[in-house]
C-alpha positions as CSV (number, residue, x, y, z in Angstrom):
1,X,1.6,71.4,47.5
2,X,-0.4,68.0,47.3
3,X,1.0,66.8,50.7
4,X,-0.1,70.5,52.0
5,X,-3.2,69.8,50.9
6,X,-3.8,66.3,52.2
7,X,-2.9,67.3,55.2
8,X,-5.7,69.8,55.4
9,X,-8.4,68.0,54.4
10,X,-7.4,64.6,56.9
11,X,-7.4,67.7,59.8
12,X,-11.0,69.0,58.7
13,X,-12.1,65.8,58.5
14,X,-11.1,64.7,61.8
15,X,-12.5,68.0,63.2
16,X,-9.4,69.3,64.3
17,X,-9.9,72.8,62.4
18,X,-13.7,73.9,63.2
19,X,-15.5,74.7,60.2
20,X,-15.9,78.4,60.4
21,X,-11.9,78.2,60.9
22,X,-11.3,75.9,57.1
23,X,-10.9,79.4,55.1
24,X,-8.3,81.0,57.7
25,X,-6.1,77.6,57.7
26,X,-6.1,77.1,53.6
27,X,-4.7,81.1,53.2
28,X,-2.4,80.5,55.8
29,X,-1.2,77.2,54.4
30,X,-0.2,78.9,51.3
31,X,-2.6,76.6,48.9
32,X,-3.7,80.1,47.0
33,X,-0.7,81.2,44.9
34,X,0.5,84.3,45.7
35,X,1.0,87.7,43.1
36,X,4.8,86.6,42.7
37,X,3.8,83.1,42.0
38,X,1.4,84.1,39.4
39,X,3.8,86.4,38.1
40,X,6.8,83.6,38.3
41,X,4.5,81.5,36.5
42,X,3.3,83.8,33.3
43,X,7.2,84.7,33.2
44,X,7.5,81.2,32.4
45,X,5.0,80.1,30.7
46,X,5.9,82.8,28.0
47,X,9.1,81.7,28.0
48,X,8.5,78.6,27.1
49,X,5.6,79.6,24.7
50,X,7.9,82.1,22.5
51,X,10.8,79.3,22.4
52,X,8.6,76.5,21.3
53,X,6.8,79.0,18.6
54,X,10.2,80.3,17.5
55,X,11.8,76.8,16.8
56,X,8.1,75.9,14.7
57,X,8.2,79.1,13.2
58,X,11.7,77.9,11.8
59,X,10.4,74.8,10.1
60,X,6.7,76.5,8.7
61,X,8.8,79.2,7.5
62,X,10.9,77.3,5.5
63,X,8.1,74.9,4.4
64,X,6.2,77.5,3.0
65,X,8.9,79.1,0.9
66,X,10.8,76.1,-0.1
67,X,10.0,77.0,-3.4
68,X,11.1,80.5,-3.3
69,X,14.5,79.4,-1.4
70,X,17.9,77.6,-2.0
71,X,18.9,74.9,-0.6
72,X,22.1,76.9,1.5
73,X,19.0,79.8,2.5
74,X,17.0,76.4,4.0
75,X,20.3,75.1,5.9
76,X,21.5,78.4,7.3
77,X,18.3,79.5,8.9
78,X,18.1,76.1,10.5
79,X,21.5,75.9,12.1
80,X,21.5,79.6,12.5
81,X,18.9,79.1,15.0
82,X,20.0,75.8,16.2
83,X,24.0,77.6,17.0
84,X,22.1,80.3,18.9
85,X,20.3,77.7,21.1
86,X,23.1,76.6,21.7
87,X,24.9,79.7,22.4
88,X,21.8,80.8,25.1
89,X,22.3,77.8,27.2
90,X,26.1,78.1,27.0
91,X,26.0,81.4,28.1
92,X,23.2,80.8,31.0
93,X,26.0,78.1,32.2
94,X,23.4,75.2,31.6
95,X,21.4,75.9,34.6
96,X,18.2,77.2,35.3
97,X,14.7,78.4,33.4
98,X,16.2,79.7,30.2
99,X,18.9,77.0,30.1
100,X,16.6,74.6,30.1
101,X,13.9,76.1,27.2
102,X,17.0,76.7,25.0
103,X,18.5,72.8,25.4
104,X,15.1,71.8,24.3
105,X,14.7,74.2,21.4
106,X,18.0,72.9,20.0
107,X,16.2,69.5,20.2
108,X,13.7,70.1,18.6
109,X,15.5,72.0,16.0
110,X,18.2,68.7,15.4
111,X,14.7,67.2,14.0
112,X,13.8,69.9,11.8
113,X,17.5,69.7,10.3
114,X,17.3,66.0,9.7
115,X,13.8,65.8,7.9
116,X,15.2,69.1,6.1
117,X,18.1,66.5,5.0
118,X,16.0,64.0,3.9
119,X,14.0,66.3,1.7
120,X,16.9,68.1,0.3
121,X,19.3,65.0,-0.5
122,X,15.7,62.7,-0.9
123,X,17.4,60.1,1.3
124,X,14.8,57.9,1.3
125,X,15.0,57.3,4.7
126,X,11.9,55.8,6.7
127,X,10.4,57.5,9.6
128,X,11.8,55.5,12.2
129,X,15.0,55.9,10.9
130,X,14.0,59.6,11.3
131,X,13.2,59.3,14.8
132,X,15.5,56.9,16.1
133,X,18.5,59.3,14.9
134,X,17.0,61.8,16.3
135,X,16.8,60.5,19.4
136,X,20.7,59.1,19.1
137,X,21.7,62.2,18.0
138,X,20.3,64.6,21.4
139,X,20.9,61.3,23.9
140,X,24.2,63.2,24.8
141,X,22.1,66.8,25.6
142,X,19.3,65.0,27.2
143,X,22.0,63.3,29.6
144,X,23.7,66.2,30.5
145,X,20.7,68.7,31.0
146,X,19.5,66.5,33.7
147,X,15.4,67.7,32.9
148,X,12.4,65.8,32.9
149,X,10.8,67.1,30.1
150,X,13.7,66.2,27.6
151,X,13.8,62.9,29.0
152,X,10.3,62.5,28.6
153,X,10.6,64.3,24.7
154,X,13.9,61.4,24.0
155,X,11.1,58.6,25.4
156,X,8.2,59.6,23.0
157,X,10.8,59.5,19.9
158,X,11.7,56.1,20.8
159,X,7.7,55.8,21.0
160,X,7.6,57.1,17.8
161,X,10.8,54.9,16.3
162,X,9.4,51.9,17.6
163,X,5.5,52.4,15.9
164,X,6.8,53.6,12.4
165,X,9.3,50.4,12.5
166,X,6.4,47.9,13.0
167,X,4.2,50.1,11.0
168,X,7.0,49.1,7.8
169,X,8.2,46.1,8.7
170,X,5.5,44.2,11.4
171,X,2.3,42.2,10.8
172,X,-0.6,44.3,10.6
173,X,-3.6,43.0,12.7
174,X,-5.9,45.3,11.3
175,X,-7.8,46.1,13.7
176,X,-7.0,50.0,14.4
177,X,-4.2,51.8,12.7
178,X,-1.8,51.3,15.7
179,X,-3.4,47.8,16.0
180,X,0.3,46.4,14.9
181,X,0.9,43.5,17.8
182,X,4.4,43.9,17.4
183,X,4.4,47.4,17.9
184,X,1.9,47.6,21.1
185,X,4.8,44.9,22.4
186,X,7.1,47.1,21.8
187,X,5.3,49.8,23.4
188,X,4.7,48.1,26.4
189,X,8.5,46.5,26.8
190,X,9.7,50.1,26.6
191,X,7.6,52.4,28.8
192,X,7.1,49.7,31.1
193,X,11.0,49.4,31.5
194,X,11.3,52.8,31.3
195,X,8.0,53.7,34.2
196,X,10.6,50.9,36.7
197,X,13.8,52.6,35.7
198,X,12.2,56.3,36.5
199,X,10.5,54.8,39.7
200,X,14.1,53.3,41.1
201,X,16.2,56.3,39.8
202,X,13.8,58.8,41.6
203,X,14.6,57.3,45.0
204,X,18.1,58.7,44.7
205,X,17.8,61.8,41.8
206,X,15.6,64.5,43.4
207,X,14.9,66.0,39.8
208,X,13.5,63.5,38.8
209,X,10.8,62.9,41.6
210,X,8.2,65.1,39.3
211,X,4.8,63.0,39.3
212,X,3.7,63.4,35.8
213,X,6.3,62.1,34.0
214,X,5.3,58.2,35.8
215,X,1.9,59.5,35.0
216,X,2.9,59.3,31.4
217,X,4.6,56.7,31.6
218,X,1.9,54.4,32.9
219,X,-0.6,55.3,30.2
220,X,2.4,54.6,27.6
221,X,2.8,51.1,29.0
222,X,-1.2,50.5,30.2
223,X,-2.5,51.6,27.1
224,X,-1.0,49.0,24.7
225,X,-1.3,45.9,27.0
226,X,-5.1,47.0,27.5
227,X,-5.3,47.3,23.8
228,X,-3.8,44.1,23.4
229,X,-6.1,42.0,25.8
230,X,-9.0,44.0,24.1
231,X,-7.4,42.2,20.9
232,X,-7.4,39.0,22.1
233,X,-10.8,39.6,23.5
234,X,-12.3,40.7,19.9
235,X,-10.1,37.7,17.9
236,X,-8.1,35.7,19.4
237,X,-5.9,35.0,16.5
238,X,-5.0,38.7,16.6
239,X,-2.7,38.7,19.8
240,X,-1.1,35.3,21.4
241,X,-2.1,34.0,24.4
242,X,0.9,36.0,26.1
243,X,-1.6,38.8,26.6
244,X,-4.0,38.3,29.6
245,X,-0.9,36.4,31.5
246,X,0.8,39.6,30.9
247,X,-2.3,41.4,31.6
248,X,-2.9,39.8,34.9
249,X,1.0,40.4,35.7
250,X,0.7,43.7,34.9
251,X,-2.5,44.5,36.7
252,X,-0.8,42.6,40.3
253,X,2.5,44.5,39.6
254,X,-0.1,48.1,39.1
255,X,-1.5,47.2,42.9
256,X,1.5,46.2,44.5
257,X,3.2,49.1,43.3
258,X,1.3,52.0,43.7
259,X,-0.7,50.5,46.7
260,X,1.5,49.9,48.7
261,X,5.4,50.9,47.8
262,X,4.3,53.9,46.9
263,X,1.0,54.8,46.8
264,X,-0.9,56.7,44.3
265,X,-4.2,57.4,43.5
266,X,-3.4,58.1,39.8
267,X,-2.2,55.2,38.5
268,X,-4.4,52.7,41.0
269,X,-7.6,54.4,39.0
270,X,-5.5,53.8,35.5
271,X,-5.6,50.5,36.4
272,X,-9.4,50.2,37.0
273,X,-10.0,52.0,34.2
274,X,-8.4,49.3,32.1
275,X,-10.3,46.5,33.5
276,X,-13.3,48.4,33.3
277,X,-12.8,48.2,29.3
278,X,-11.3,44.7,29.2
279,X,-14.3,43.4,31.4
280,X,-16.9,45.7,29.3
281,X,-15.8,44.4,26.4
282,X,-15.2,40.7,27.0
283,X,-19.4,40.5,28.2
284,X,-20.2,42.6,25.0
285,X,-18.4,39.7,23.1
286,X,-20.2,37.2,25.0
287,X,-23.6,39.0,24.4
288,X,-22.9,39.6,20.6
289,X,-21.8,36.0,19.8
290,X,-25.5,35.3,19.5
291,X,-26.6,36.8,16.5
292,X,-30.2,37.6,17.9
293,X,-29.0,40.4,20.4
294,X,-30.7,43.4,21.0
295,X,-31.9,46.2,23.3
296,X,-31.7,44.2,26.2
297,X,-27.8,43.5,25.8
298,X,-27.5,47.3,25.5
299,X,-29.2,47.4,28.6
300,X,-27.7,44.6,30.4
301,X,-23.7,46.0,29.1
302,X,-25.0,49.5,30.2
303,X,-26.1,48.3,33.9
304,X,-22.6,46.6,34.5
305,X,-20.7,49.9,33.2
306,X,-22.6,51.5,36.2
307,X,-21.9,48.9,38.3
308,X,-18.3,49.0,37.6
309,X,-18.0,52.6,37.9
310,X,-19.6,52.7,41.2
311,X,-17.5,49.8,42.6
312,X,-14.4,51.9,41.1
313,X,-15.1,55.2,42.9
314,X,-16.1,53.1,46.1
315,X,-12.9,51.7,46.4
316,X,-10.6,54.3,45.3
317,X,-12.7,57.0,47.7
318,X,-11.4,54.2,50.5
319,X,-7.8,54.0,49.0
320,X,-7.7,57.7,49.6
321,X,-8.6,58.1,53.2
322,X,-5.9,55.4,53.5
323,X,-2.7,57.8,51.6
324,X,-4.6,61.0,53.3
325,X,-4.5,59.6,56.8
């Protein structure tokens, strides 16, 4: 649909399709969705709506009457529910719509039953243990059910092991409450192995050629090295000097990547958003060292926002004729 569409607009802009002719070519180009897409799409979208609420609706219902039930009651319902998952994708033959909304109920579901576990039997267990078994114990389904969303669902548990580990165990550098160095490390090495993994595996796997899972991926590994050069930016003893060569590495990989081996818009204004903030906030430090700033460094920080901003749209505007034509 995208290439559809950039198509269209390099044609109109070349003037090959007159101007009184633009409405004709985009309903003939099959840009408006159609009344069986719409209805395709609502069929789905309930689907996937009524799964999701039933698999919740498992773990409130049992957290609002664990006083008022047993501890067999608690673990019935849950595997009840996580058996007929199961049984729904077995019987749609693990393929399609409704195979695919089941797999990830029962995902979902293997969390409820583990943190029902570790209330029941008071474990003791810390959240990344929580999360990191999780993710262990569905790495078989998510391999077999060949889905970008469950892959994507495994990825943000291992997100979620790896900032509860350094939330117990890591240096704190107190700066925000995911400001853990360690952990924004972690972050980075795993999403950003995981965005170069995706990229090369979606050369040969066509399901796995769905652009908003990189999209995803690419904030999970911008954000924390932006947040660690803004670190190092605000104190210095906060983050090592690793950051902005990593930063700079990271920017130059950004640009080659999606400038040239394959291009997209997306992730090339990602990256100028995070050296808009790095930039911003580097001048803001050099304007607030002196302790008699005032309105005019509000002012002056203000101006180069705009400035950056503008330069930002100019270039990507020009980065887009270039992918359109």
């Amino acid at each position: 649909m995208t290439s559809i569409r950039r198509q269209l607009v390099a044609l109109v802009e070349r003037g090959a399709i007159p101007s009184e002719q633009v409405a004709t070519a985009v309903r003939l180009s099959g840009l408006y969705p159609s009344g069986h897409a719409w209805y395709v799409f609502v069929d789905r979208l309930l689907l996937w709506l009524g799964s999701l609420a039933l698999a919740f609706g498992v773990l409130f219902l049992i957290a609002w009457n664990w006083a008022g039930m047993g501890r067999l009651p608690r673990f019935g319902l849950v595997e009840a529910a996580l058996v007929l998952a199961i049984a729904v994708y077995w019987v749609a033959g693990g393929r399609g719509v409704v195979a695919r909304v089941a797999l990830t109920a029962a995902v979902l579901l293997v969390g409820v039953l583990l943190a029902l576990v570790g209330q029941v039997y008071h474990s003791g267990a810390d959240p990344w243990q929580l999360f990191s078994t999780w993710a262990l114990l569905v790495l078989p389904w998510v391999l077999v059910a060949r889905f970008d969303v469950l892959w994507v669902l495994w990825l943000g548990l291992l997100d979620l092991a790896v900032l509860r580990f350094f939330h117990e165990f890591g240096p704190s550098a107190g700066i925000w409450w995911i400001g853990d160095v360690p952990a924004q490390w972690g972050l980075l090495l795993l999403n950003g192995l995981a965005l170069a993994l995706w990229e090369l595996a979606a050369r040969r796997w066509q399901w796995l050629s769905a652009r908003w899972p990189r999209c995803l991926l690419a904030l999970g590994s911008g954000g924390p090295i932006t947040l660690l050069m803004m670190m190092f930016i605000i104190d210095e003893g906060a983050a090592s000097w690793w950051s902005p060569v990593v930063y700079l590495l990271w920017l130059v990989g950004l640009y080659a990547t999606y400038r040239y081996w394959r291009p997209d818009l997306f992730m090339l204004a990602g990256g100028c958003l995070s050296l808009m903030l790095v930039v911003t906030l580097f001048v803001a430090r050099l304007l607030w060292n002196d302790a008699d700033a005032d309105a005019g460094g509000l002012l002056l920080l203000a101006l180069l926002v705009l400035a950056q901003g503008a330069a930002a749209v100019f270039w990507l505007k020009h980065r887009h004729r270039e992918m359109t034509s």
